[in-house]
C-alpha positions in Angstrom: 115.7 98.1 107.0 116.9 95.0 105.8 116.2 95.1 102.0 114.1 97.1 100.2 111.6 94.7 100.7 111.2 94.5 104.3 111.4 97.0 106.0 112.0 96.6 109.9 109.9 99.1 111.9 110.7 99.1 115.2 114.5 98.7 117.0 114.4 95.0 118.6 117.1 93.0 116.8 117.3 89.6 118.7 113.4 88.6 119.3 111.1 86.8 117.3 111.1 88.3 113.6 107.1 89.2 112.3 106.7 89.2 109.1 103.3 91.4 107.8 101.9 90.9 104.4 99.5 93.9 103.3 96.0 93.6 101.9 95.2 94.5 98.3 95.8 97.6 97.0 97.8 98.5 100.4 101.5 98.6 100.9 103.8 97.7 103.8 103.1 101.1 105.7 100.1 99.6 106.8 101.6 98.0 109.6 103.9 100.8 110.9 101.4 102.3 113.7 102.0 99.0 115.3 105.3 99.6 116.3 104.3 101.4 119.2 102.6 98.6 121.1 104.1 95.5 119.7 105.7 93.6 122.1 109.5 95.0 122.5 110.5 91.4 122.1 109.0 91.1 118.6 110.9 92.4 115.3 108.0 94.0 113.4 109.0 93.8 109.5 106.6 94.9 107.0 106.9 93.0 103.7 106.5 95.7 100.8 105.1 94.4 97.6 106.3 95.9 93.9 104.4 98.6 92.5 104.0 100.4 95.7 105.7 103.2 98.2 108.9 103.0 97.7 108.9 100.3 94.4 106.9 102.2 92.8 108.5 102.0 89.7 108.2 98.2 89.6 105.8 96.4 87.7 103.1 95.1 90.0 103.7 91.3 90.3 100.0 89.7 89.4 101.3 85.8 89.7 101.6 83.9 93.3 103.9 81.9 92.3 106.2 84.5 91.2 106.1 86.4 94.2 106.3 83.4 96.5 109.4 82.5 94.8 110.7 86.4 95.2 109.5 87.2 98.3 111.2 83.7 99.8 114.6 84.8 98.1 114.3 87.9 100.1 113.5 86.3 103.3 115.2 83.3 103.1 118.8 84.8 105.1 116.6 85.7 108.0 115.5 82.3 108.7 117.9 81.1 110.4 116.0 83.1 113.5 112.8 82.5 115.3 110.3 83.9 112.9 106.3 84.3 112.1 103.8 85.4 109.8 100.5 87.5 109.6 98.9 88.1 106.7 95.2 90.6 106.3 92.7 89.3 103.5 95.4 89.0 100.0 98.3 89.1 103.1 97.1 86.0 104.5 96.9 83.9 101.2 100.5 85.2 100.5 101.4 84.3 104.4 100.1 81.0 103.5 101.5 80.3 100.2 105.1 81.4 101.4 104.6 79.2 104.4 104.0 76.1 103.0 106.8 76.8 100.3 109.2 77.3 103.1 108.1 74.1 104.7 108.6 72.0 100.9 112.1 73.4 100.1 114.0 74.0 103.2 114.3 72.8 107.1 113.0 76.1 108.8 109.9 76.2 110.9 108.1 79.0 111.5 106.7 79.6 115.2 103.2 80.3 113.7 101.2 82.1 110.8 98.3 84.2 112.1 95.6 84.7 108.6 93.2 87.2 109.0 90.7 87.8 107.5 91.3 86.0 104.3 89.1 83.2 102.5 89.8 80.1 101.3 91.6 80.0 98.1 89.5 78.5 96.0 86.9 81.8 96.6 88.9 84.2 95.4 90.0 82.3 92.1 85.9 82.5 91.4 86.4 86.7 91.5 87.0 88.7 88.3 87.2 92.0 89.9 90.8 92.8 88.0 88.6 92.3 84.6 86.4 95.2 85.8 86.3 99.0 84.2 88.2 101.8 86.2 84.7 103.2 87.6 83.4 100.2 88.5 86.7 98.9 90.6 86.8 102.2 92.3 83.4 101.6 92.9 84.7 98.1 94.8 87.0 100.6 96.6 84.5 102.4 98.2 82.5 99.8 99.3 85.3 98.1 101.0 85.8 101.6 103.3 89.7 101.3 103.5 90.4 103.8 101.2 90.2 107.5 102.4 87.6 109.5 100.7 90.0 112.4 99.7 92.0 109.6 97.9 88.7 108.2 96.5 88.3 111.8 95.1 91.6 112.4 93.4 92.3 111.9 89.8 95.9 111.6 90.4 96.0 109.5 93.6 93.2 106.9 91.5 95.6 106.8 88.5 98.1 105.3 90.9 96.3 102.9 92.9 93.7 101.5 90.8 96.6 99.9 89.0 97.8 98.4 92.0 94.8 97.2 93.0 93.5 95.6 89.9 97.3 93.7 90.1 96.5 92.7 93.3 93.1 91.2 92.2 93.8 89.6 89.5 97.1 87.4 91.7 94.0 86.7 93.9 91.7 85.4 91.4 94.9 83.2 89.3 95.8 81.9 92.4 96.1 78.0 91.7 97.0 76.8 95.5 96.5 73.4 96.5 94.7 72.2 99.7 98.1 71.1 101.2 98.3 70.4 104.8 101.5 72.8 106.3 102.8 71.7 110.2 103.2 75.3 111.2 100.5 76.7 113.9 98.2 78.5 112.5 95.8 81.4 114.3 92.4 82.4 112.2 91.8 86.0 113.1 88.3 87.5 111.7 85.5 89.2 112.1 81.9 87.7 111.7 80.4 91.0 110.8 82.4 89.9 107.5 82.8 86.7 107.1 80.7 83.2 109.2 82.9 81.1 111.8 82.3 78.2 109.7 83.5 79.5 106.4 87.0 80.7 108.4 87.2 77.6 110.3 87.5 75.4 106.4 91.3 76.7 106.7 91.4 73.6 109.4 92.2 71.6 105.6 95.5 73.5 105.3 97.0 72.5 108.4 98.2 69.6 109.9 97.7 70.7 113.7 94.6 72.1 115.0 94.0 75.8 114.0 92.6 78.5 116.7 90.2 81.0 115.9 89.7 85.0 117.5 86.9 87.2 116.9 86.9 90.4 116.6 84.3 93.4 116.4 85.0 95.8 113.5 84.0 94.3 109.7 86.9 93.4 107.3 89.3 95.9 108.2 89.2 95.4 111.8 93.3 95.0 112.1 92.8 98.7 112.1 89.3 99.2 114.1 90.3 96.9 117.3 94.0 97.9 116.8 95.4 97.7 120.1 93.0 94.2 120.9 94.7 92.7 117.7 98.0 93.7 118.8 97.4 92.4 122.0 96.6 89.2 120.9 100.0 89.0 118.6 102.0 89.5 121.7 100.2 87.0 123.6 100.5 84.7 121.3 104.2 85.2 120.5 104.7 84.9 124.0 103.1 81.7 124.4 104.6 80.3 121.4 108.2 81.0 122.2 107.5 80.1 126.2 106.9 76.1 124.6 110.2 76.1 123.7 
């Protein structure tokens, strides 16, 4: 581990350092099944948000800007080795944000930022989910199909997500990020049984080099669906990456 924020979740101490942001309403843990078939070059390091697992007892941060300045405190030391990001759905517009605040207040480059499955900004800032009733957000909950059913069905478990989530919503929906073009190499990951290619491919506006897209089968939450493809295409990628240099 190297703070209570990231956790590191597999051995490799000397490769290239992945950062991975959760999706709303998940926690760091999310990634940890990877760490069987990531790439032993790559450092896998799951970024855990407040409010969750093991910061439970923090309050839920529900402001981007706050947690981009936070989460870049944290990170900041480790920079000084090769590093990259990948974001899922609220991961990937906290990958970005982070990104392009690296890139305005310090000298480090990251070897690429992989966002998937996450819209454009400017849609979730139209969503109003967080002002929704407990029923009706769990409602939300099941519809989306990541959370278990036996968690869906327990009192106690709801009591302590559904705060969580509706955080998590409500930094989506006050997000206030600019259209600003970032240098780093960005890879679109999605899945059109969710989302249109041309919707995904708008992210081109964010970045000054040209962005490359990957399809996958599997709906939203296909990171876990096509697990081993999506890993395969990290460590291809990573590979290539590092091998330009």
């Amino acid at each position: 581990m190297k703070t209570k924020y990231l956790k590191t979740t597999n051995n490799t101490t000397n490769g290239l350092q992945l950062f991975c942001f959760p999706y709303a309403g998940g926690n760091g843990s999310i990634y940890y099944p990877w760490r069987e078939k990531i790439d032993k070059n790559i450092e896998l390091i799951s970024v855990q948000l407040a409010g969750r697992a093991t910061l439970y007892a923090e309050e839920p941060i529900t402001n981007l800007d706050v947690l981009v300045e936070k989460l870049y405190r944290e990170i900041e030391p480790y920079l000084d080795r090769p590093f990259a990001f990948f974001g899922h759905s609220m991961g990937g517009l906290i990958a970005y944000a982070l990104m392009a605040h690296i890139e305005r207040v310090s000298d480090k480059r990251a070897e690429f930022i992989i966002i998937s499955a996450t819209k454009l900004p400017s849609y979730y800032a139209t969503m109003e989910d967080y002002l929704l009733s407990d029923k009706d957000l769990t409602e939300r909950l099941k519809k989306n199909g990541a959370t278990p059913k036996e968690v869906l069905d327990s009192k106690e478990l709801m009591d302590i997500i559904l705060p969580i989530y509706r955080a998590d919503c409500k930094l989506l929906a006050t997000n206030n990020i600019a259209k600003e073009k970032i240098k780093t190499k960005a890879f679109i990951f999605n899945s059109e049984e969710d989302v249109e290619k041309e919707i995904m491919m708008e992210w081109q506006e964010y970045f000054t080099q040209k962005i490359e897209y990957l399809n996958f089968d599997g709906g939203h939450f296909f990171i876990h669906k096509q697990e081993r493809e999506v890993i395969e295409k990290i460590n291809d990628i990573s590979q290539k990456r590092l091998a330009v240099y």
